[in-house]
C-alpha positions as CSV (number, residue, x, y, z in Angstrom):
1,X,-16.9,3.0,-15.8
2,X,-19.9,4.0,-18.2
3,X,-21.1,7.3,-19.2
4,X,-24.4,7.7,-20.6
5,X,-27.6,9.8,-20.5
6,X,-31.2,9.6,-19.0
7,X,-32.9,8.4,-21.6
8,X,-30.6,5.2,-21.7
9,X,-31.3,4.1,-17.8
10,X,-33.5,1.0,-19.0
11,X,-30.5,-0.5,-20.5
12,X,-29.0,-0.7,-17.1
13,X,-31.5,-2.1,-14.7
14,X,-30.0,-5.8,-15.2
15,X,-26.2,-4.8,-14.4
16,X,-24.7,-6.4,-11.1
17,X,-26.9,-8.3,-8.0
18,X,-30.2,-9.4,-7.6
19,X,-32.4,-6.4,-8.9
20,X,-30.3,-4.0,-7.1
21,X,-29.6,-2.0,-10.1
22,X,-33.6,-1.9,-11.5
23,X,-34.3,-0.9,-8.0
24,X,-32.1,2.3,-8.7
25,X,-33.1,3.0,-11.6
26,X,-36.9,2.9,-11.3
27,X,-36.1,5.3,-8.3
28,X,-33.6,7.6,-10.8
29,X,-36.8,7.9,-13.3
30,X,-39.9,8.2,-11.4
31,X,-37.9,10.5,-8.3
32,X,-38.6,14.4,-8.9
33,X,-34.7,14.7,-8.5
34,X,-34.8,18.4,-8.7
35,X,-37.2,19.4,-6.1
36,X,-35.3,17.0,-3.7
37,X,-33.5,18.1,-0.6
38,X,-29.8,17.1,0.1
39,X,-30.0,14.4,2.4
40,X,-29.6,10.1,2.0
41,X,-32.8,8.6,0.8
42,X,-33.2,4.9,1.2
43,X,-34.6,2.6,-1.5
44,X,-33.5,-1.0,-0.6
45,X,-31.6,-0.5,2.9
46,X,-28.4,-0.2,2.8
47,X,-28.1,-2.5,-0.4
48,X,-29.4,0.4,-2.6
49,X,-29.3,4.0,-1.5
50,X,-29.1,7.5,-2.4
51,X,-26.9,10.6,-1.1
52,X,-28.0,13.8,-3.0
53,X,-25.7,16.9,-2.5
54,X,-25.1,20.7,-3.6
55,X,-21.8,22.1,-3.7
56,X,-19.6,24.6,-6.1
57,X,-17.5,22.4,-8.1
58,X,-13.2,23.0,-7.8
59,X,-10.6,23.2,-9.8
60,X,-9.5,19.7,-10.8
61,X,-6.3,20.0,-8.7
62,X,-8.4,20.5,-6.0
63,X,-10.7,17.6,-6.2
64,X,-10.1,14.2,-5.4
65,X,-9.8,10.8,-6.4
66,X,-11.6,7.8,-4.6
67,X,-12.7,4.2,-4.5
68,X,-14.7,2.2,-3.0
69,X,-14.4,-1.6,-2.0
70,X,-18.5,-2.5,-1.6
71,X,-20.4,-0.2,-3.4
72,X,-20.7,1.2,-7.1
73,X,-21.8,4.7,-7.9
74,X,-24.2,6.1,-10.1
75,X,-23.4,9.5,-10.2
76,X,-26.4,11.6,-11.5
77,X,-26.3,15.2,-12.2
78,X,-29.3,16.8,-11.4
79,X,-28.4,20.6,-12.5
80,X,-25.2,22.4,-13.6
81,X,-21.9,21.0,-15.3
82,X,-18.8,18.8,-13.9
83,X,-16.3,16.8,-15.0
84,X,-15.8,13.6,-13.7
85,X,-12.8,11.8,-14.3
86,X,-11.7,7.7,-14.5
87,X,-8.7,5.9,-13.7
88,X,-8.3,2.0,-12.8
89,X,-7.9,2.0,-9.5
90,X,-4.7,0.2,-9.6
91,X,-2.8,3.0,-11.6
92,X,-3.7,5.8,-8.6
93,X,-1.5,6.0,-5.5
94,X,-3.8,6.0,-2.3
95,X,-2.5,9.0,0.3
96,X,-3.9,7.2,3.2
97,X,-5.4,3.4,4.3
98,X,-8.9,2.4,3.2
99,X,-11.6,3.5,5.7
100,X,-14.1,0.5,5.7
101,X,-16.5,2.3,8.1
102,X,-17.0,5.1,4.8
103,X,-16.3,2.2,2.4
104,X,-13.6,4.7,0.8
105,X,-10.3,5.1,-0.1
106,X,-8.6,8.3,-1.4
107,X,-5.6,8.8,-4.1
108,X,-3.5,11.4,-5.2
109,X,-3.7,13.2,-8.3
110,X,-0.6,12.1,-10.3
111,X,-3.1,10.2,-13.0
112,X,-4.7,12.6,-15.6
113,X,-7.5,9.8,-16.0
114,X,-10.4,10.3,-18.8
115,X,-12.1,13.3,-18.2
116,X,-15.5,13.9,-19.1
117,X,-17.6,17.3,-18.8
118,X,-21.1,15.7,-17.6
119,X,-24.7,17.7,-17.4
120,X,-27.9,17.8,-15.9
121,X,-28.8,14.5,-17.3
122,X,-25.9,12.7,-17.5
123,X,-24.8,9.9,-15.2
124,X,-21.3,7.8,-14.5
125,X,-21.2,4.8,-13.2
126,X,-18.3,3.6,-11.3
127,X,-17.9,0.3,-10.1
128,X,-15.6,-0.8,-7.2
129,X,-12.3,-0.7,-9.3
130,X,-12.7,2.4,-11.2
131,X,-10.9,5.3,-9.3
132,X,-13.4,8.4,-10.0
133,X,-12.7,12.0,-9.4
134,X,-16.2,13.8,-8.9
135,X,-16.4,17.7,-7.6
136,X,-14.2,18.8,-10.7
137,X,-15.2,22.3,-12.4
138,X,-15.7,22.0,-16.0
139,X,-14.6,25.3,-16.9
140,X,-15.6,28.2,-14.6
141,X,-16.8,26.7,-10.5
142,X,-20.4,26.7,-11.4
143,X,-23.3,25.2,-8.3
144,X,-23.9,21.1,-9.0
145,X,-26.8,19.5,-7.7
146,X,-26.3,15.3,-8.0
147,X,-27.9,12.5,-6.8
148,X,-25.2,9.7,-5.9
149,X,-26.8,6.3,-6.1
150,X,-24.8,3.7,-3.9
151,X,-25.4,0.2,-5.2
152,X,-24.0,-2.8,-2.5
153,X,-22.1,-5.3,-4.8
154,X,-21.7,-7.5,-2.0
């Protein structure tokens, strides 16, 4: 897991496979994130991809853990606050079987984790054995607009 802010992306772009990461980057800083629609955008096929959403953060009860077997996140928040939270994936307790087809796996909430509040700006990376909890209110529900780069470690 690594939190950091926009103005560090560079340092990243020679993490993981091939150029898979510089790919993502390069897309992160030259994309007008916030006049994007929600909707998958491709950069590199299914080996580098983007999902950018809008919804009203929960309560952290309410959100979710998850994992993922082939892909890392880069979890980008375009506008408004959340807090995402880590665990190792091997201290959560899944509540059902790993769906391959989605490439996720979901847990319950009995781990606290490391919570951090993130803003526009600020970006998580998870890789496939970090359990991450995304959708979480910091504070009051406030409207999040992110960009979730998915990164094929495969």
């Amino acid at each position: 897991m690594i939190f950091d802010q926009a103005k560090n992306l560079d340092f990243y772009k020679t993490l993981g496979v091939g150029d898979r990461y510089a790919k993502a980057i390069e897309w992160l800083k030259n994309t007008d994130l916030a006049a994007l629609e929600n909707g998958k955008y491709e950069i590199d096929g299914k080996d580098v991809y983007v999902n950018v959403m809008s919804y009203t953060t929960l309560p952290w009860e309410e959100a979710k853990y998850e994992a993922h077997e082939n892909y890392t996140d880069i979890q980008y928040v375009i506008s408004g606050t959340e807090t995402m939270t880590y665990a190792p994936v091997d201290t959560l307790n899944p509540t059902g079987p790993y769906d391959a087809q989605k490439d996720v796996i979901k847990f319950d909430n009995g781990n606290p984790g490391l919570r951090v509040a993130c803003n526009a700006g600020d970006f998580m990376i998870f890789f496939p054995w970090d359990g991450h909890k995304p959708k979480a209110a910091s504070g009051e529900p406030c409207q999040v607009k992110k960009a979730v780069v998915k990164i094929n470690e495969k």
